[in-house]
C-alpha positions in Angstrom: -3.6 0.6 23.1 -7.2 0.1 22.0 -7.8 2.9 18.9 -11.5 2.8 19.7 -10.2 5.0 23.7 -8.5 7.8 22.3 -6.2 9.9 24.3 -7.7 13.2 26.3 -6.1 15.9 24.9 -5.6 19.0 26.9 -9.1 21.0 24.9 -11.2 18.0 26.1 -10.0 18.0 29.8 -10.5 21.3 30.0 -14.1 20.5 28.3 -15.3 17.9 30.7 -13.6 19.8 33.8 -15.9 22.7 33.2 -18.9 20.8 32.7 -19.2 21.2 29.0 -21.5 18.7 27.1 -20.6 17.4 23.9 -23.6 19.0 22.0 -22.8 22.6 23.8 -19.5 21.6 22.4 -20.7 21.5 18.8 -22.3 25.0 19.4 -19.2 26.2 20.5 -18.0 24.8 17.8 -20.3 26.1 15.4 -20.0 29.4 16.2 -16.0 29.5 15.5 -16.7 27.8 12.6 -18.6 30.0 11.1 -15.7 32.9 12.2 -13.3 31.2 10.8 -15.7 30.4 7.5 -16.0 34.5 7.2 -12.0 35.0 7.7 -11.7 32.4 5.2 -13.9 33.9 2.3 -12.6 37.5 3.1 -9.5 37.5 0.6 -8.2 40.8 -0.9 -8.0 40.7 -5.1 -4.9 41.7 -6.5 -1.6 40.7 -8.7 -1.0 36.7 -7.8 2.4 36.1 -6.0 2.2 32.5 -6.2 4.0 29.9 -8.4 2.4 26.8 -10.2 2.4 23.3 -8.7 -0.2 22.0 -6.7 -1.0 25.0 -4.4 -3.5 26.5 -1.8 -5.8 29.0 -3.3 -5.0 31.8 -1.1 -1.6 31.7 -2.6 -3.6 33.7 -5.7 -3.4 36.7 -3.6 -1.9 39.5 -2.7 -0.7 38.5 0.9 -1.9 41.2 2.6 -3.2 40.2 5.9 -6.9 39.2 5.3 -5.6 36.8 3.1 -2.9 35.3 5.9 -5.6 35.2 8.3 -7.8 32.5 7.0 -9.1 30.6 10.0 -9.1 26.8 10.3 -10.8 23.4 10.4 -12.7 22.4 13.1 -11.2 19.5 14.8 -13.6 17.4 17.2 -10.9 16.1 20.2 -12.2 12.7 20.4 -10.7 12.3 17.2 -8.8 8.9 17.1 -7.1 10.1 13.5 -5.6 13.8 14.2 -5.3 16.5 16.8 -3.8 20.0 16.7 -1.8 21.6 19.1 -3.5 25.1 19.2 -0.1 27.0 20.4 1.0 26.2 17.0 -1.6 27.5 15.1 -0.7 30.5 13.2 -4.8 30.5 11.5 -3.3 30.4 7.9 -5.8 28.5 6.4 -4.1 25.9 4.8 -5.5 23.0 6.0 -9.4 24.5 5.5 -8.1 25.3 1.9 -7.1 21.6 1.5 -10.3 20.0 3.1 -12.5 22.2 1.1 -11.0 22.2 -2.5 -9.2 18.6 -2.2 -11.5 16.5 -0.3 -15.0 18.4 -0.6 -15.6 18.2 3.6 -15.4 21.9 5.3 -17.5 24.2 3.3 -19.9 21.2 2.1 -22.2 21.4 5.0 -24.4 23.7 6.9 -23.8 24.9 10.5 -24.8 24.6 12.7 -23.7 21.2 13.7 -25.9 18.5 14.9 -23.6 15.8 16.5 -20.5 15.6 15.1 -17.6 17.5 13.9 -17.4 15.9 10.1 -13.6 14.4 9.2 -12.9 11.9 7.3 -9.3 11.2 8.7 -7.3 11.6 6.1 -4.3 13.8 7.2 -3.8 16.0 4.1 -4.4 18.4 6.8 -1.3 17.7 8.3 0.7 17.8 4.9 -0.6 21.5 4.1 0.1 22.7 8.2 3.4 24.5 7.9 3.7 25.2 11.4 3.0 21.3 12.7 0.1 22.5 13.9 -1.4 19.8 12.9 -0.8 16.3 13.2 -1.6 12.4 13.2 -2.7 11.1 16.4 0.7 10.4 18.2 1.0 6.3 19.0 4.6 6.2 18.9 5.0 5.7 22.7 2.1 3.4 23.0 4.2 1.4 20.3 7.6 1.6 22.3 5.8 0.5 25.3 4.1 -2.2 24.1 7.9 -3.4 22.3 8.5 -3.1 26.1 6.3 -5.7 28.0 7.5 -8.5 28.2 4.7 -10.7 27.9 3.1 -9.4 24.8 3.9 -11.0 21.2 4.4 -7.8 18.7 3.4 -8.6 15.5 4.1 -5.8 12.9 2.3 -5.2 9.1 3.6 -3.0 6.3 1.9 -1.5 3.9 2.7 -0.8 0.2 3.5 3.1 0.1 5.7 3.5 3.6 8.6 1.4 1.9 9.0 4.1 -0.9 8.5 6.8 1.9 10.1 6.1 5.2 13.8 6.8 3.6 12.7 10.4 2.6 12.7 10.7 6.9 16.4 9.7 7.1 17.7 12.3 3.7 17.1 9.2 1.4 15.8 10.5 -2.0 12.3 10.5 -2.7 11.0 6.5 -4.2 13.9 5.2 -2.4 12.7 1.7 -1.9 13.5 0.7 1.7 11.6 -2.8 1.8 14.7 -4.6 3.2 15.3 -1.7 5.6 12.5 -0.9 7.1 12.0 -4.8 8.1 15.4 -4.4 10.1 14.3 -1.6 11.7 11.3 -3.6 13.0 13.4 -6.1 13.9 16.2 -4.0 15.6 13.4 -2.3 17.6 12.5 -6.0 19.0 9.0 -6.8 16.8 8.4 -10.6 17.4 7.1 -11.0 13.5 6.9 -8.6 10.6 4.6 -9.5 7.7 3.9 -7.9 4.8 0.7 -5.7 4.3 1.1 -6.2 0.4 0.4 -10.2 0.8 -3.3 -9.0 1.6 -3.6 -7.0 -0.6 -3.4 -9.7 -3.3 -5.9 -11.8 -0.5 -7.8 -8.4 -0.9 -8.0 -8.4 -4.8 -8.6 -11.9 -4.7 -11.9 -11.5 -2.6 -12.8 -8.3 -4.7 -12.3 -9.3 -7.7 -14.8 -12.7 -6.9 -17.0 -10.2 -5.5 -16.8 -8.3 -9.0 -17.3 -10.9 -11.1 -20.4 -12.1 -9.4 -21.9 -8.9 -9.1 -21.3 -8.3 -13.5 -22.9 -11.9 -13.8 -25.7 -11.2 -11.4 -25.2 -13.9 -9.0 -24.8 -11.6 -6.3 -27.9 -8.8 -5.1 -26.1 -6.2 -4.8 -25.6 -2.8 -7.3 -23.3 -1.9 -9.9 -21.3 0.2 -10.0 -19.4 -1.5 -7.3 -16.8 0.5 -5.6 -13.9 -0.5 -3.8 -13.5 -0.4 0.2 -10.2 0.2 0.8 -9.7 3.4 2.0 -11.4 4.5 5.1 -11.7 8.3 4.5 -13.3 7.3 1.2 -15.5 5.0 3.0 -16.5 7.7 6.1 -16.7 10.2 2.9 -19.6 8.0 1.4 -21.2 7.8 5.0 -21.8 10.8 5.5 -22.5 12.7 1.7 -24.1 9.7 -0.1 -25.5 7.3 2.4 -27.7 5.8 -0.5 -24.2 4.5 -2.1 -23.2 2.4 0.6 -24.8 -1.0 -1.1 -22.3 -0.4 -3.7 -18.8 -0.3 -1.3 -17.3 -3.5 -1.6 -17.8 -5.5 1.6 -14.1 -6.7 1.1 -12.1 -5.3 3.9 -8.7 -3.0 3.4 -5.6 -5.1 3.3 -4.4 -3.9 6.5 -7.9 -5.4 8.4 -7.6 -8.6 6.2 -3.9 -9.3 7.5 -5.1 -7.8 11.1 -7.5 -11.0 12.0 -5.4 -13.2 10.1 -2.8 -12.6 12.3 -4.5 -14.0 15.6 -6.2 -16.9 14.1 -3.6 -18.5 11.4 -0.5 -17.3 12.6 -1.7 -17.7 16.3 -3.0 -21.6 15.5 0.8 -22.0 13.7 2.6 -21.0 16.4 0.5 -21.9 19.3 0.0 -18.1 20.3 -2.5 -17.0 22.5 -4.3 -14.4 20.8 -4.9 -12.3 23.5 -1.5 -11.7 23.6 -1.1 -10.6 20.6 -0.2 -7.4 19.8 -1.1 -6.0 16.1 0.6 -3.2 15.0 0.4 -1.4 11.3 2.3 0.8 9.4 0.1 3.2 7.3 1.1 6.2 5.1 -2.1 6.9 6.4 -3.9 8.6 9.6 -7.8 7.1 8.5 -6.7 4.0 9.2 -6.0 5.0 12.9 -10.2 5.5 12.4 -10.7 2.5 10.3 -8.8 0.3 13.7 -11.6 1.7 15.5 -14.7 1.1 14.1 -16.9 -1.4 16.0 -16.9 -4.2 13.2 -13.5 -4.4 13.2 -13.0 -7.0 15.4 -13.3 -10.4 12.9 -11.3 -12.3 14.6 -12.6 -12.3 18.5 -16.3 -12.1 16.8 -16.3 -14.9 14.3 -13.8 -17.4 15.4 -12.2 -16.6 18.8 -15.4 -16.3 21.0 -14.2 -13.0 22.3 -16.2 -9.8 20.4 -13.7 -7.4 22.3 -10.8 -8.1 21.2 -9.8 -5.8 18.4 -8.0 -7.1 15.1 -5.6 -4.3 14.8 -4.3 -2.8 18.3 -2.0 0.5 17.0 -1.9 1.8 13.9 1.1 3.8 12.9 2.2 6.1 10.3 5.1 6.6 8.7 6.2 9.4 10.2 5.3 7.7 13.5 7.7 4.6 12.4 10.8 7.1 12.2 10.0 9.1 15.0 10.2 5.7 17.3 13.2 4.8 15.2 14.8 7.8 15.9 14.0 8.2 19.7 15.8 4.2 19.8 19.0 5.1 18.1 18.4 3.4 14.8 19.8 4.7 11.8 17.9 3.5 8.9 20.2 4.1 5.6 22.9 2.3 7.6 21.5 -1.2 7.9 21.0 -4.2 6.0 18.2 -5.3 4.5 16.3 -7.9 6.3 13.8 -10.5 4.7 10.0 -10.3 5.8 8.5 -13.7 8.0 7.1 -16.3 6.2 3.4 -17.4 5.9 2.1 -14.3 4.9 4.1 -12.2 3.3 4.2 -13.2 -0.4 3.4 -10.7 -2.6 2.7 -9.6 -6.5 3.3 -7.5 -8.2 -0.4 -6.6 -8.4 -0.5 -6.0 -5.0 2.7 -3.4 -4.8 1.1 -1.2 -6.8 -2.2 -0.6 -4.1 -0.3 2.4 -2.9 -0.8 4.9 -6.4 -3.7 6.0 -7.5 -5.7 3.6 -10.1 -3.8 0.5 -8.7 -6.1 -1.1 -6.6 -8.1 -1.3 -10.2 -5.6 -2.0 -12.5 -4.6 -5.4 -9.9 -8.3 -5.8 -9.6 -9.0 -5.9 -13.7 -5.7 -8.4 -13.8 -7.2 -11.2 -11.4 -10.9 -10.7 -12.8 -10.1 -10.5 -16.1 -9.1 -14.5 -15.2 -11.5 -15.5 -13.4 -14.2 -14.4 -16.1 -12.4 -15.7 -18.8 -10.7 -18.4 -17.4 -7.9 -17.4 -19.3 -4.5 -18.0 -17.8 -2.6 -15.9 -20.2 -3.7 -12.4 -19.5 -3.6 -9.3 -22.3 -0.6 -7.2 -21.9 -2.9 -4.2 -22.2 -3.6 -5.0 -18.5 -0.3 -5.2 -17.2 0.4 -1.6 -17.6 -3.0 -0.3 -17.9 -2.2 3.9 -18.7 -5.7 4.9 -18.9 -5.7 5.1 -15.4 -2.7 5.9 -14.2 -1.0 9.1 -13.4 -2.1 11.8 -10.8 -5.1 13.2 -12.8 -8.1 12.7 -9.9 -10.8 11.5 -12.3 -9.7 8.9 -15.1 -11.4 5.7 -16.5 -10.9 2.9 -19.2 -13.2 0.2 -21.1 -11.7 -2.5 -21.6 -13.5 -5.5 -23.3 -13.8 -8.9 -21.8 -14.6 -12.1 -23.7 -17.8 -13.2 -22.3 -19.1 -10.1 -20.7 -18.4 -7.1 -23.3 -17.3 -3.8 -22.7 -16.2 -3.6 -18.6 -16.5 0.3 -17.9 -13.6 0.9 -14.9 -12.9 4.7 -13.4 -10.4 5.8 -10.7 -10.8 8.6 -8.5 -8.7 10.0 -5.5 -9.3 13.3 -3.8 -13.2 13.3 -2.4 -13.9 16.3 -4.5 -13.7 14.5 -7.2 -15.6 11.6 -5.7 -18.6 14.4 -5.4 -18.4 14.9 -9.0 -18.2 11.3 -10.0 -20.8 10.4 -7.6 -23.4 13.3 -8.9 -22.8 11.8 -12.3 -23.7 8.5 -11.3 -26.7 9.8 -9.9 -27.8 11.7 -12.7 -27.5 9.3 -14.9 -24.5 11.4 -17.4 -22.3 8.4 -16.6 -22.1 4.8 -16.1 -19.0 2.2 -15.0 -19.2 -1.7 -13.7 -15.9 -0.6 -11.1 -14.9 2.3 -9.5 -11.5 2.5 -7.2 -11.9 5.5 -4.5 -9.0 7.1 -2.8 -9.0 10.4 -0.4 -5.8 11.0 -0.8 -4.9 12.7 -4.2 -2.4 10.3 -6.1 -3.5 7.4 -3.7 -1.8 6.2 -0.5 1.3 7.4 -1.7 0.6 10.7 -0.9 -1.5 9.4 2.3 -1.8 12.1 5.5 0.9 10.3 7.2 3.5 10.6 4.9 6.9 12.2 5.0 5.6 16.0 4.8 7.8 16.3 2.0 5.2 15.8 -0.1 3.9 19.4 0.4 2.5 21.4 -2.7 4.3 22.1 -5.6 6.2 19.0 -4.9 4.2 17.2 -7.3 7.9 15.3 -8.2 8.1 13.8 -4.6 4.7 11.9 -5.4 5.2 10.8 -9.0 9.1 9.8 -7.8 7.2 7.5 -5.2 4.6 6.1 -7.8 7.1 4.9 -9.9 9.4 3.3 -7.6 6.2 1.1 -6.7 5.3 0.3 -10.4 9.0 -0.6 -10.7 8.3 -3.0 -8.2 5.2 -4.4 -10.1 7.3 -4.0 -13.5 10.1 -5.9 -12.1 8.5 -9.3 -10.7 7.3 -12.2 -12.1 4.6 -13.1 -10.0 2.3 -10.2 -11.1 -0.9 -11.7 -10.4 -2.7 -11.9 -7.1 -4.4 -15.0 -7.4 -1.3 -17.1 -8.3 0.4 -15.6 -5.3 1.3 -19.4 -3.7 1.1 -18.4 0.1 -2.0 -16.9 -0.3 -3.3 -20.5 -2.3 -1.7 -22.1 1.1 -4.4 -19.7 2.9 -7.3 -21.3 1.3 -6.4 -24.6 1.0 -5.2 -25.0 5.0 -7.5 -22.6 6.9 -10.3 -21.2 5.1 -10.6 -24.3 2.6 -13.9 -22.7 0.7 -13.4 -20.7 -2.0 -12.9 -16.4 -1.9 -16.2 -14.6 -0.8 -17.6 -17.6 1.2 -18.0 -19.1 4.7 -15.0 -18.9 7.0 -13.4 -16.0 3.9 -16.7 -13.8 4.3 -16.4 -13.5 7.7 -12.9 -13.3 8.6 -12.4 -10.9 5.3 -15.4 -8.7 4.6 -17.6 -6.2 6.3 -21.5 -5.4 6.6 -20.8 -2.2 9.4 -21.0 0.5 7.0 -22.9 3.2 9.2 -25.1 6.0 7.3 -23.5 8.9 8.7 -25.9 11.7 6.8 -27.9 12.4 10.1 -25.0 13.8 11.7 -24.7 16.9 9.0 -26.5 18.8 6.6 -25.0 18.6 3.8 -25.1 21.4 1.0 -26.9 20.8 -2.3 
């Protein structure tokens, strides 16, 4: 199933079967936004009842009923990343409490709408709904079916977090690492190939960290600071609030949309595929990516070396949840098999590139590689091998780190968008300066992505640093722990794109020029 044809849901049927436009929509919309806006900011003071931990505001109050009844986000149903089921809604305001505070998006611009309902994707919404309210756009069947048919070729990508996740679905202990498990599972549910998503994201760093270095030395016109492009809520985030940032994204793509293309042009030419019969599935911890699948420009492969601009590079992405609700509906008990090896060709990985899932990874593997290539070093300084500046779940943190040749390298990390809005108004102010700055929407990082086991609900604050360390175990316990050395990924170059990272066949197979300025869509607050 294509993500860029999202499912009707029952709202928009009812929508188009009474005639109703999408910009009377947004008025309609509007209007109950801006009820649910004065339920929200109607709290009663009194003696707090709530504990500590990572918790909703309105937990600060007295309970009475203004404070349960706190209204909701808006929630446009063309959206390819979540949907709510409205019977379920109990108007708690949970999930308006988490997009407002956490990610800086309901609240942060004025009504009424213009022509678009603003969301970035990322599911925390569905982490904070107690009720289920609110959930990831359900692909599970579309996934079963496609298993199904005969005469497609199922090709299935990990990423990092879901492997220190997906046991916490089957009563496993939280940053139980299910690597080996979770690629029987695949296989028991009848995937034709299972790669890992961690291989690009060393073929991710690799290309970044080129970009990086050439940006510092000036070789490249484009700004500093840069800032990474992995995540997409991050990305849609910067779309929409701070359009005039976008030269700075990266144009590397995510790992997932690196290995996505890759898939139907070297593993299809290996194995004498046809492409079109390919079928690419994901594995996310998070429900942005269902978006990122989506967007126009994501379609590298058919574009720039198939001859065939339709066809779509990733065709399903699924979350974690999504992953052991199809396990579960085929019988397959997880803790009970045996671990399973991924396929070879492109599934190598670092341990650089298992620690993308926690917040400040993506940097940390980022400095390791372009550390090397600016220095030319080979030995690299232990300092960046466990880099604790920048790790941790604090949302704003940053390190200098000096580099033979260059100087002082500023780096910051930031995850939750509300955060990004501070960082970013510093930037623009002038009050701060870095050379590299790693985004994530998701507080703590992809670990605590929006399609996570929901046991990562506030105070749990245990359940994410329990899944951060089991991937820096990973990292801690390999000896590859550099992306560029990563040998399949040397194979890559030297067989198939034979130019070096950030050129040629690599730039457009592996990087991006579609970001989209968003801002005309909202107003956003000053």
């Amino acid at each position: 199933m294509k993500q860029d044809q999202p499912h009707n849901t029952g709202t928009e049927i009812q929508a188009n079967e009474a005639g109703v436009s999408r910009r009377s929509f947004m008025q309609i919309a509007g209007v109950g936004l801006a009820a649910s806006a004065a339920a929200y900011a109607g709290g009663c003071s009194g003696k707090p009842i709530g504990g500590g931990g990572w918790m909703p505001e309105q937990y600060e109050g007295t309970g009475n009923f203004p404070v349960q009844l706190r209204g909701r986000v808006p929630i446009d149903p063309q959206n390819v990343s979540i949907m709510r089921n409205d019977s379920k809604c109990i108007l708690c305001g949970q999930c308006a409490e988490v997009c407002n505070r956490a990610e800086a998006i309901m609240g942060h611009y004025e009504l009424p709408l213009i022509d678009d309902i603003p969301c970035i994707g990322c599911g925390q919404c569905t982490l904070w709904c107690p009720t289920g309210a609110i959930t990831e756009r359900d692909d599970t069947l579309a996934f079963l079916k496609a298993l199904d048919d005969p005469d497609l070729h199922v090709v299935v990508q990990t990423a990092p977090s879901t492997r220190v996740a997906l046991g916490e679905e089957f009563g496993m202990i939280p940053g139980t690492n299910v690597e080996g498990k979770q690629v029987a599972a695949l296989k028991a549910l009848g995937c034709n190939q299972v790669f890992d998503t961690n291989f690009s994201a060393d073929l991710t760093i690799v290309e970044e960290a080129t970009e990086l270095v050439k940006r510092i030395k000036g070789e490249l016109n484009a700004p500093i600071p840069m800032f990474t492009s992995c995540c997409p809520g991050w990305i849609k985030f910067c779309e929409y609030f701070y359009p005039e940032f976008l030269p700075n994204l990266s144009t590397a793509l995510s790992p997932m949309s690196m290995l996505s293309p890759l898939v139907k042009t070297y593993y299809a030419g290996k194995n004498n595929l046809d492409p079109s019969k390919i079928f690419s599935v994901a594995i996310m911890p998070c429900t942005a990516k269902k978006f990122e699948a989506s967007r126009p420009e994501m379609n590298n492969a058919g574009a720039n070396k198939l001859g065939d601009p339709s066809m779509r590079d990733t065709d399903l992405v699924l979350t974690t949840r999504e992953l052991a609700k199809a396990l579960k509906i085929r019988g397959i008990n997880l803790p009970a098999l045996e671990d399973a090896p991924y396929d070879k060709l492109m599934s190598e990985y670092s341990g650089a590139g298992a620690i993308f899932g926690a917040t400040g990874g993506v940097m940390e593997a980022a400095v390791r590689t372009a550390y090397h290539y600016i220095t030319g070093e080979k030995e690299i300084p232990a300092l960046l091998y466990e880099l604790e500046p920048i790790r941790g779940l604090t949302g704003i943190k940053s390190a200098k780190l000096d580099v033979p040749g260059v100087g002082e390298v500023r780096v910051g990390v930031v995850s939750g968008m509300a955060n990004a809005k501070k960082v970013l108004e510093q930037i623009k102010s002038g009050a701060e300066s870095w050379h590299f700055i790693e985004f994530m929407a998701c507080p703590g990082g992809c670990i605590s992505g929006g399609g996570q086991p929901k046991t990562s609900l506030p105070p749990s604050d245990y359940v994410r640093k329990d899944r951060t360390n089991a991937i820096y175990s990973i990292d801690e316990r390999m000896t590859l722990r550099l992306s560029h050395e990563n040998q399949e990924i040397k194979t890559l170059y030297e067989n198939y794109i034979d130019q070096d990272p950030n050129e040629h066949l690599a730039h457009k197979l592996l990087h991006t020029s579609g970001y989209t300025d968003r801002s005309m869509n909202l107003t956003a607050k000053k």
